[in-house]
C-alpha positions as a printed NumPy array, in Angstrom:
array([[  21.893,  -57.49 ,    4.724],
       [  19.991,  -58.94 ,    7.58 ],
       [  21.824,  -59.995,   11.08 ],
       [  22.45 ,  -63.502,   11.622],
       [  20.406,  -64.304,   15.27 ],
       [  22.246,  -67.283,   15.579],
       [  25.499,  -68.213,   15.542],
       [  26.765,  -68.524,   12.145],
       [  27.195,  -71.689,   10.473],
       [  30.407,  -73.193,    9.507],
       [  29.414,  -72.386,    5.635],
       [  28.973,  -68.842,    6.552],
       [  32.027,  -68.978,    8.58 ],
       [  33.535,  -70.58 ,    5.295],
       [  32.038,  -67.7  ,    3.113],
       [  33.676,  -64.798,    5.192],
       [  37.116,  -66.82 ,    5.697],
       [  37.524,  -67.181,    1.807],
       [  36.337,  -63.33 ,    1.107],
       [  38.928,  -62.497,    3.798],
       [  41.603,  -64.147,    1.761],
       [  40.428,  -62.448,   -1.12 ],
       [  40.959,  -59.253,    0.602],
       [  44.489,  -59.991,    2.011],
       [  45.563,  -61.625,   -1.309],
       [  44.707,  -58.129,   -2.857],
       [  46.87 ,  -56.349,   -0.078],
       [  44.261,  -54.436,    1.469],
       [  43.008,  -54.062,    4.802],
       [  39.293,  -53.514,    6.049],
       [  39.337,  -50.271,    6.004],
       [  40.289,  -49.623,    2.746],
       [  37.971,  -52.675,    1.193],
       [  34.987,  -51.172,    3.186],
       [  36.305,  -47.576,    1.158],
       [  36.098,  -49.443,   -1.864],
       [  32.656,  -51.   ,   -1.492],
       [  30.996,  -48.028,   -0.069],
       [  30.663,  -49.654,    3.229],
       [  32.812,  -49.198,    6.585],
       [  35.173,  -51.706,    8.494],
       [  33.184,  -53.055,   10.85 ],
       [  30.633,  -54.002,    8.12 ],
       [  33.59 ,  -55.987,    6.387],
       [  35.013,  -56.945,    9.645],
       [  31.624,  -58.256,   10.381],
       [  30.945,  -60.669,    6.585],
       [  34.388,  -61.967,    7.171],
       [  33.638,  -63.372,   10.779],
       [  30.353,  -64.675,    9.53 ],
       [  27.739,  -62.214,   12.02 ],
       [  26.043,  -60.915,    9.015],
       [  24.441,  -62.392,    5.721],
       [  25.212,  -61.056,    2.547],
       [  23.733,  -61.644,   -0.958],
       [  25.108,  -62.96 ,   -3.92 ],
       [  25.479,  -59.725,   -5.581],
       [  27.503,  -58.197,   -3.045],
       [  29.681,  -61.091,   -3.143],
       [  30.591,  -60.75 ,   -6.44 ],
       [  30.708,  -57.167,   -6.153],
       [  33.832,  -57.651,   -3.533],
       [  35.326,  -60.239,   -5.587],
       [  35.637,  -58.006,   -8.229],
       [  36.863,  -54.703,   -5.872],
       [  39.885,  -57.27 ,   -4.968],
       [  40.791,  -58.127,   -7.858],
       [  39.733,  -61.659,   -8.255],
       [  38.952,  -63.137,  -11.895],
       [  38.39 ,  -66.831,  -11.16 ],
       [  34.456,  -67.355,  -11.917],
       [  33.924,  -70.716,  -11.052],
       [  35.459,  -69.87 ,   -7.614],
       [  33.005,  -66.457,   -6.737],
       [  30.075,  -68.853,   -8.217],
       [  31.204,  -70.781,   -5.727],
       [  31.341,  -68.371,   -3.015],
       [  27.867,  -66.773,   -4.376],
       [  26.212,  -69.859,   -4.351],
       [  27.211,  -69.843,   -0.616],
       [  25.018,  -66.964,    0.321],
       [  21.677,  -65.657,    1.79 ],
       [  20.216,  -65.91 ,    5.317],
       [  20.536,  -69.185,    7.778],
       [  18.464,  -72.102,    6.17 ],
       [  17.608,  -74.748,    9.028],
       [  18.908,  -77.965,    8.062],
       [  17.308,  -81.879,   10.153],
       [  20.75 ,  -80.808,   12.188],
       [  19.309,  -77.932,   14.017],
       [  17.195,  -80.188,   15.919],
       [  20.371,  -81.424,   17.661],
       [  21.374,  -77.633,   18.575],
       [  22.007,  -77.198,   22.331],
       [  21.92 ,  -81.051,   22.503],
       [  25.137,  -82.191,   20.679],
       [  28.674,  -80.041,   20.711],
       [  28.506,  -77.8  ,   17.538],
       [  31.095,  -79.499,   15.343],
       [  28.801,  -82.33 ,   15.09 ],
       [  26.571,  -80.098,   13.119],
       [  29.397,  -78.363,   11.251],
       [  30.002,  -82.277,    9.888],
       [  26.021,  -82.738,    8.791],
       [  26.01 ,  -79.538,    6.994],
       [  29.199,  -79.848,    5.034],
       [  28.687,  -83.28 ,    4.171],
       [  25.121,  -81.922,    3.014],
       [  26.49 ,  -79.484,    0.892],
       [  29.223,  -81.495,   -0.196],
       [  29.217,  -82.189,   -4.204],
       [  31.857,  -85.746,   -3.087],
       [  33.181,  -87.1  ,   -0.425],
       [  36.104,  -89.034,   -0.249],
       [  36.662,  -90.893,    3.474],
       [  39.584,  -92.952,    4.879],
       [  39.672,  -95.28 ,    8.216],
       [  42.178,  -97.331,   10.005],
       [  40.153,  -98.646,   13.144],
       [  36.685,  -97.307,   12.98 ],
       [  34.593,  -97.733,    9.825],
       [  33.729,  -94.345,    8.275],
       [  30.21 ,  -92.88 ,   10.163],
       [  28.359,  -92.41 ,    6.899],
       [  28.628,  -96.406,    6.649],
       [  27.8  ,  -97.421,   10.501],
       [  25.081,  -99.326,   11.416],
       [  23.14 ,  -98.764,   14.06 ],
       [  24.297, -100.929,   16.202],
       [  27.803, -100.678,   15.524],
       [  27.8  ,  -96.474,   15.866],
       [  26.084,  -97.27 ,   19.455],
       [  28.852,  -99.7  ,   20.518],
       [  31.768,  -97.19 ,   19.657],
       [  29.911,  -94.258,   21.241],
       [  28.983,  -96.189,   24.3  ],
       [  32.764,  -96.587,   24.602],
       [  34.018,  -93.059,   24.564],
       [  35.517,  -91.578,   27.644],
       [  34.341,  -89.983,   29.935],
       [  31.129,  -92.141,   29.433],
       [  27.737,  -90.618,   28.513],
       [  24.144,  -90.971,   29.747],
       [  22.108,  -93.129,   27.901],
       [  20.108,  -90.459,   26.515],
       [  23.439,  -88.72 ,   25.415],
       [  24.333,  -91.965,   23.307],
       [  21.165,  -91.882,   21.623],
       [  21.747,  -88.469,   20.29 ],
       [  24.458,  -89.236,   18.763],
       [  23.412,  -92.531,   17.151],
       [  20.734,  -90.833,   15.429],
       [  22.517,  -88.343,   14.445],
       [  25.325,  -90.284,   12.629],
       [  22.677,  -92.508,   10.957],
       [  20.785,  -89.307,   10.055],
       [  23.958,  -88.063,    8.39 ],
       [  23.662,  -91.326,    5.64 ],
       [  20.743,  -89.349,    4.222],
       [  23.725,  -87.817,    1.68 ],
       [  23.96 ,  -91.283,    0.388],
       [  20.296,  -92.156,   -0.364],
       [  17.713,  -90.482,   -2.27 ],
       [  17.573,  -89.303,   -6.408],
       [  21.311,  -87.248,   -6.322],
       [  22.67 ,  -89.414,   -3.81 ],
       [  26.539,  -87.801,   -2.91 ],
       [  29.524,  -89.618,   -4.6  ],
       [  31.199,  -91.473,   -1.643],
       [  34.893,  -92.816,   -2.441],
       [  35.879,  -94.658,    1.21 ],
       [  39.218,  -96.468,    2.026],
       [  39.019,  -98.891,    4.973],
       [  42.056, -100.317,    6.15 ],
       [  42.046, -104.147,    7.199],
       [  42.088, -103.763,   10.543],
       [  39.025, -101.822,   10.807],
       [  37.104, -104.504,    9.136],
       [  38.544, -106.999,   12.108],
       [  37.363, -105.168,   14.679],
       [  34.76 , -106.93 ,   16.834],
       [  32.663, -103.569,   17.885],
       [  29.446, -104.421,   19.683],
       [  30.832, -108.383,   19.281],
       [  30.634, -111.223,   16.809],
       [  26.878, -110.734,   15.646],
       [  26.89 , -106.664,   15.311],
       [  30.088, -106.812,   13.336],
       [  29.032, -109.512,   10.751],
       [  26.16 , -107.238,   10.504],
       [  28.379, -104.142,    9.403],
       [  30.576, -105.834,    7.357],
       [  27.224, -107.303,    5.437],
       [  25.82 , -103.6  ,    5.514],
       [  29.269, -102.765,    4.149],
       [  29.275, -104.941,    1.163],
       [  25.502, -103.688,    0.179],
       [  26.688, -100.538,    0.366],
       [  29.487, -101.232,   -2.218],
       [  27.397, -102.045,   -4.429],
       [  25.529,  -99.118,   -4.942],
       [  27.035,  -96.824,   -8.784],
       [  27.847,  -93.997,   -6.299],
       [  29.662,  -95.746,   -3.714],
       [  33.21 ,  -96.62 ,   -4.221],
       [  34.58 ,  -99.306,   -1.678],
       [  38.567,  -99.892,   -1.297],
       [  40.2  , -102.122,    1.337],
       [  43.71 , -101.653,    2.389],
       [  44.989, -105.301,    3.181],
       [  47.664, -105.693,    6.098],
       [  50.239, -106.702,    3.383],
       [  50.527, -102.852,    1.627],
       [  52.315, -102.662,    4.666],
       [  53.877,  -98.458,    5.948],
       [  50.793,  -95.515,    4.2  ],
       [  50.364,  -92.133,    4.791],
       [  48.162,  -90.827,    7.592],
       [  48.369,  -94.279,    8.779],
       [  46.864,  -93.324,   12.825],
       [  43.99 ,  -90.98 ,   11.886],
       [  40.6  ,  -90.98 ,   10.038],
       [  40.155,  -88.23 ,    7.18 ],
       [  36.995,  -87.436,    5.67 ],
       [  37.57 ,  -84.805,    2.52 ],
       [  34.603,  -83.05 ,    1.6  ],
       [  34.262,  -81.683,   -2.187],
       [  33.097,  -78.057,   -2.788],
       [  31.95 ,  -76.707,   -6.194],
       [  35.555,  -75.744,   -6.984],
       [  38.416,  -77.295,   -5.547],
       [  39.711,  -73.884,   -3.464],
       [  36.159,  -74.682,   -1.41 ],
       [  37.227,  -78.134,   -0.245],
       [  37.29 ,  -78.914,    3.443],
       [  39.015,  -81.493,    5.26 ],
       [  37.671,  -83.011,    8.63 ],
       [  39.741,  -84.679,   11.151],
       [  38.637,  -86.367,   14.399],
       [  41.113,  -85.844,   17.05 ],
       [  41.136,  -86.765,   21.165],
       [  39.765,  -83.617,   22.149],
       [  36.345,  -83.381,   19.084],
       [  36.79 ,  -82.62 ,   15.349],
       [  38.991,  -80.067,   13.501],
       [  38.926,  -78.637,   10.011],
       [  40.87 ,  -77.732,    7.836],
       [  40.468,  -75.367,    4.278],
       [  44.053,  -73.604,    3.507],
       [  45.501,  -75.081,    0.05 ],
       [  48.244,  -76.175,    1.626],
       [  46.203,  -78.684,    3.853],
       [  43.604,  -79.184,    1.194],
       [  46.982,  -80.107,   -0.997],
       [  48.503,  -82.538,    1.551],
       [  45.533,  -84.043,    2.345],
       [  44.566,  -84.965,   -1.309],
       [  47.884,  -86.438,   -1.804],
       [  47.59 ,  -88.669,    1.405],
       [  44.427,  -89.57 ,    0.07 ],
       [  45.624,  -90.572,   -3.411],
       [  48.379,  -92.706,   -2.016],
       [  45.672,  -94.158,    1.148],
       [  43.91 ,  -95.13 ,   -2.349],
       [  46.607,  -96.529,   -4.643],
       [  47.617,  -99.218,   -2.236],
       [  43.88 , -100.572,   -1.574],
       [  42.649, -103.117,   -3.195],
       [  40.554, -102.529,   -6.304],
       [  36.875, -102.879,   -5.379],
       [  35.757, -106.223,   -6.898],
       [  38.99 , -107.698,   -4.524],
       [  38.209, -105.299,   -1.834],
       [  34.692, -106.851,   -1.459],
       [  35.94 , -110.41 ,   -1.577],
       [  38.063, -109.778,    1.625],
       [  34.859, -108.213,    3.106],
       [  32.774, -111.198,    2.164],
       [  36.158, -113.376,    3.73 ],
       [  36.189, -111.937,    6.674],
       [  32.309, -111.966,    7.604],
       [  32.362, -115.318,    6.521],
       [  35.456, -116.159,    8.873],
       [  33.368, -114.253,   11.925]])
């Protein structure tokens, strides 16, 4: 195993949290895993936080010393493995706060995504223009050169969506998000055209809550759901007041798939969900 220079990623972070939970689930502590595997507790101590990188083999191997018989989920895990590959996000390292690159590499990695909005349009379907005008707005203000950073970066993260195995992108956009004048008139005809092109693609699933579905679930906060291999390697992102937080225990994973399937049962279905698009640019 070579040492990780840098700080680990959030995937290796990931890695070491669900072989932790592996461990625990199997009653054992550090000690007497690192007994098992012919290693010591600090070594263990050390995979679990994410400060060293470990092969797939040795991933396995641990998966099998606690007890764990679910293949598809240590494939998962062993898939997960090896040294830090640089991703187009480590360019922003040092320039943007780190969970912005946690959110690049997981929706990288991701094998779906499934995204929900009230007020802001999901960033993996901002235009330019539009991602400027909410990021110029965000308090305490940032330097121009600050803004720019972060522009590119959101419209860098749409890569996921392009290319030959483009990333299956369910999104549910509430009504109000699609009246929102960002940026004014011109810049938010623009998104909701962008929008509409965007539905269109096989791999993009569009769905509008109207203002008639009336009371939903989750109904003051953005959720993007990202899918893993197996389902026990889901992650759930969440943008609050003071950056992002995620979220990977079942529990959450379970409660947030439920808010999602109930967010996407009272949307419109996507041919009518594009016709109130269309409306409302045309109304604009």
């Amino acid at each position: 195993m070579a040492r990780i220079k840098l700080p680990p990623t959030i995937r290796q972070r990931r890695l070491g949290a669900e072989l932790r939970r592996l461990r625990e689930r199997a009653d054992l502590n550090a000690t007497q895993a690192g007994g098992l595997l012919g290693s010591s507790q600090s070594r263990v101590s050390s995979i679990e936080s994410g400060a060293y990188a470990v092969s797939a083999d040795r991933v396995r191997a641990m998966a099998r010393a606690y007890g764990c018989t679910d293949a598809a989920l240590i494939e998962a895990l062993a898939g997960m493995t090896g040294g830090r590959t640089r991703g187009w996000w480590d360019e922003y390292r040092d320039i943007l706060p780190p969970s912005m690159l946690d959110m690049a590499e997981l929706e990288h990695h991701a094998q779906a995504m499934r995204v929900a909005s009230v007020i802001h349009m999901p960033g993996v379907l901002q235009t330019r223009d539009h991602a400027h005008a909410i990021i110029s707005a965000v308090e305490p203000p940032l330097a121009p050169h600050e803004v720019e950073h972060r522009v590119s970066h959101r419209i860098k993260r749409q890569a996921v969506l392009y290319g030959e195995q483009p990333t299956p992108l369910t999104a549910t956009i509430h009504e109000a998000a699609l009246r929102m004048e960002f940026g004014g008139v011109s810049v938010a005809r623009a998104q909701l055209e962008y929008l509409l092109t965007m539905s269109e693609k096989e791999h993009v699933t569009l769905l509008v809550i109207p203002f008639g579905a009336g009371a939903f679930p989750n109904s003051g906060q953005g959720i993007i759901y990202l899918c893993g291999e197996v389902p026990q390697m889901d992650t759930v992102q969440l943008d609050t007041d003071h950056g992002s937080e995620y979220l990977d225990t079942p529990p959450q994973l379970t409660r947030y798939r439920r808010t999602l399937d109930r967010m996407e049962s009272l949307a419109l279905e996507p041919a009518k969900s594009r016709d109130l698009i269309r409306c409302i640019a045309q109304s604009l």
